[in-house]
N, C-alpha and C positions, 0 to 999 in steps of 0.2 A: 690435138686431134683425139676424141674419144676410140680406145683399143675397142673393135668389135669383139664379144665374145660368141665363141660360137655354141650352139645349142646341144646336149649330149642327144646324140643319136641313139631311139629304141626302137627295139626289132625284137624279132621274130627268135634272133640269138640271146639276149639278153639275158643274164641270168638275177634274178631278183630274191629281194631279202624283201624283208619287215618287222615293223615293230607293232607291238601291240598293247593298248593304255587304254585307262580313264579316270580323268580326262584325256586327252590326245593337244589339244593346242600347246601344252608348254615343252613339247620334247621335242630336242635338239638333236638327237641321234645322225638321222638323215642327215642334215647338214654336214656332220662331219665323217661320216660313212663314205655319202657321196664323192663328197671335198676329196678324200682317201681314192677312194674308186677312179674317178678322175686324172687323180696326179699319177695314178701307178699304169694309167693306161687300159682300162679292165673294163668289160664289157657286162657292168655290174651295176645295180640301182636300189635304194632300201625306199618300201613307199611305208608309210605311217597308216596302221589301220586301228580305227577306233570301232573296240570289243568291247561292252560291261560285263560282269562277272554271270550275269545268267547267259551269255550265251557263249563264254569261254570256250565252254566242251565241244558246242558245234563250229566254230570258226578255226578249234587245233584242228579237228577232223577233217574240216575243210581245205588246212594248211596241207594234210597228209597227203592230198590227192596233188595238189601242184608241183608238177614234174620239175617246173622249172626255176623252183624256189629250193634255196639251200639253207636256210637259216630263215629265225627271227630274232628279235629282243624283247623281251618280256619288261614290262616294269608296271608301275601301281594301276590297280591293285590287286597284279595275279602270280607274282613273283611267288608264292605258298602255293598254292591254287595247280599252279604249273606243274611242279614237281610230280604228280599224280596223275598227268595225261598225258608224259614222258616216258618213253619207253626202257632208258636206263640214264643215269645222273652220276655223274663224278663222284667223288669221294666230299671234298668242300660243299657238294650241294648238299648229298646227302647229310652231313654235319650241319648243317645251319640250314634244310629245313626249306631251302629256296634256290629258284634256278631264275636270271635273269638273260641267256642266253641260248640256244635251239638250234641244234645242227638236224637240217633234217639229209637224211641217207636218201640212197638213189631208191632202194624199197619202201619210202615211207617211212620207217623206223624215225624216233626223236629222240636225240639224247639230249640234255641239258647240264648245264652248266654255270656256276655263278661266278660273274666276276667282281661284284661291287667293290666287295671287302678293298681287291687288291690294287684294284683303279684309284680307293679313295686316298690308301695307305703312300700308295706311288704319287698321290697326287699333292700328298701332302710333304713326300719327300723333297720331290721335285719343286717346291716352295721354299725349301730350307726351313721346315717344320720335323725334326725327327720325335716321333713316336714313342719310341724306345724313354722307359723310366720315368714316361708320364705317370700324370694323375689325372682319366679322365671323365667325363660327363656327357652319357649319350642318349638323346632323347631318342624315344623309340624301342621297338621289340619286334616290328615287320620285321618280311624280306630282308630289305636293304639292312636295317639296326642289324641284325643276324649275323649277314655278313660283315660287316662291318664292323661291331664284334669281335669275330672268328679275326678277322683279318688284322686289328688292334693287340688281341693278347697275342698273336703272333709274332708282331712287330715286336713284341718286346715292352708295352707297358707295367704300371707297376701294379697302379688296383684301374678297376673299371666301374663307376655306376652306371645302373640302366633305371632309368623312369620312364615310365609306361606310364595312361592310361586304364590299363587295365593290368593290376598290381602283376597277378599271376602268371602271366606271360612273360613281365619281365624277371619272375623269382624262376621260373623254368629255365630262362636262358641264362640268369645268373649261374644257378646249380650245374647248369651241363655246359657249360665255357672253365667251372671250377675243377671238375672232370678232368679236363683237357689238357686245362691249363694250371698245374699245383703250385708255378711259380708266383703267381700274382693273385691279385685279390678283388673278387667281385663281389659288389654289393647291389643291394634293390634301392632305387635312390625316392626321393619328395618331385617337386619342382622350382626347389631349390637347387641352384649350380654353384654355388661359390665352392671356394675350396678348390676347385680342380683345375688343373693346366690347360685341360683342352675341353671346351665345351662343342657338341655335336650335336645335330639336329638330322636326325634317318630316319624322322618324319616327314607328312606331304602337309605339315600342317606349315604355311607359307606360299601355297598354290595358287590360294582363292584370297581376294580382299577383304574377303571375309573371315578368315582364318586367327584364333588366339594362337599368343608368343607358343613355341613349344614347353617354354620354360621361363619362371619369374625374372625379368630382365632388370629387374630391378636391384638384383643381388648379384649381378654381373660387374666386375672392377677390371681396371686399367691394364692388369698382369694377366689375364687369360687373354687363351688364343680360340674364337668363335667360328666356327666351321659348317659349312653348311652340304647339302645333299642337292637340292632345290636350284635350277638354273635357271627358269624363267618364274618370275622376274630375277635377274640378275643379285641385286640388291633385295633380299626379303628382311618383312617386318623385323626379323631377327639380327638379323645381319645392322642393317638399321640403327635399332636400340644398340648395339653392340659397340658400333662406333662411335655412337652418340657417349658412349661413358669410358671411349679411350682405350677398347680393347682392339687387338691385330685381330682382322677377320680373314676370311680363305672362305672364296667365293665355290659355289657349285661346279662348273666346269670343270675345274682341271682334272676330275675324279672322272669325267666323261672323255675328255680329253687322251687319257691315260689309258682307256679301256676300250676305245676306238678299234685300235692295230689288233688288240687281244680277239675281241669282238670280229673284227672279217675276220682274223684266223680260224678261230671256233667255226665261225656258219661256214666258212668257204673248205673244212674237211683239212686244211694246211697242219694245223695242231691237234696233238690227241689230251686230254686233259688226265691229270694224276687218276691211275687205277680208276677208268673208264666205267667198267663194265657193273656200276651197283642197278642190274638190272632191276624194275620193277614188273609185278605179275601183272 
């Protein structure tokens, strides 16, 4: 006998979240927001709302007025963007430049918050992947790379490349992670990965069918460990090639996975994040 499931009841109580993207169809969030919300018994629901970058500024403002909204999730492509229509930011956001998460207060106030770094770090723990005393390779210089970044020489890595795109961005985050972090060693990388322990992709390039590798897959070998950011498709072009030449991959999820629990904490007001108050004017 098929188990009926029954439908979550919304009302007039209901307190609601959101996320905000573009694109919007590959994010996973809700599902596992929900999933959370559900099992804990909570009279809580996250709906997905697709914003592009020119109308950001009028959809936070919009955010401002909904009484009944405590949170959203930020992610591509306004994780930067965000940080400036925020009314104060953690300390890690402040440092890496990006907030992927939004508690909004009972007066409208938004503080932000990033959690990617610590989600992806955890997520690679929880793989039996440790971090610590790598060598690694990360494509990108967003938001997410940023965090992710911060959250890597944290861990305890030994050097970091970042390949960008656009050199600059990533010789900036290089410089201010070295800052940081005097124990280990960051360089500005090609799109060349070989050499390194852990190769990273904290690019969105893998979203679309249309999308080139983040990085020449071609100089990818059997002893690296390929890691992705990118959950739908589960399997990206990179991921792909990666197995195709015998390396261990680490799919996208489990860094969502991981940052789920953090994630209601944050919007639902439960947690206060490290030295809170980096107010912005």
């Amino acid at each position: 006998m098929n188990k009926t499931v029954q439908p979550q009841i919304i009302s007039g109580n209901t307190r609601l979240f959101a996320i905000i993207a573009e694109p919007i169809h590959h994010v996973k969030t809700p599902e596992e927001i929900n999933a959370l919300m559900a099992a804990r018994g909570y009279d809580r629901v996250m709906v997905p709302l697709h914003v592009g970058p020119e109308q950001l500024a009028d959809a936070v403002q919009g955010l401002r007025a909904m009484r009944n909204l405590d949170g959203f999730v930020v992610t591509v492509p306004h994780k930067g963007a965000i940080v400036h229509l925020c009314d104060s930011v953690s300390l890690a956001a402040e440092q890496v430049g990006a907030v992927n998460v939004v508690r909004r207060q009972a007066n409208g106030r938004l503080h932000g918050d990033i959690l990617d770094g610590v989600g992806f770090v955890a997520g690679l723990r929880r793989a039996g992947i440790e971090p610590s005393g790598m060598t690694v390779y990360l494509a990108g210089a967003g938001g997410a790379a940023q965090a992710i970044a911060y959250a890597l020489a944290e861990a305890g890595v030994a050097s970091l490349t970042i390949a960008n795109r656009t050199q600059a961005k990533a010789e900036h985050l290089a410089s201010r992670l070295a800052g940081l972090f005097p124990g280990a060693t960051f360089n500005v990388g090609t799109a060349d990965p070989s050499g390194h322990d852990l190769v990273v992709n904290a690019t969105s390039m893998g979203l679309r069918e249309t999308d080139d590798y983040p990085c020449d897959v071609h100089r990818l070998t059997r002893e690296q460990v390929v890691a992705e950011i990118i959950m739908q498709p589960e399997y990206t072009p990179l991921l792909l090639a990666a197995a195709e030449r015998g390396c261990r991959v680490h799919l996208g999820r489990p860094m969502l996975q991981c940052q789920v629990e953090l994630m209601a904490a944050a919007m639902s007001g439960e947690t206060e994040s490290e030295e809170a108050d980096h107010a912005r004017p």
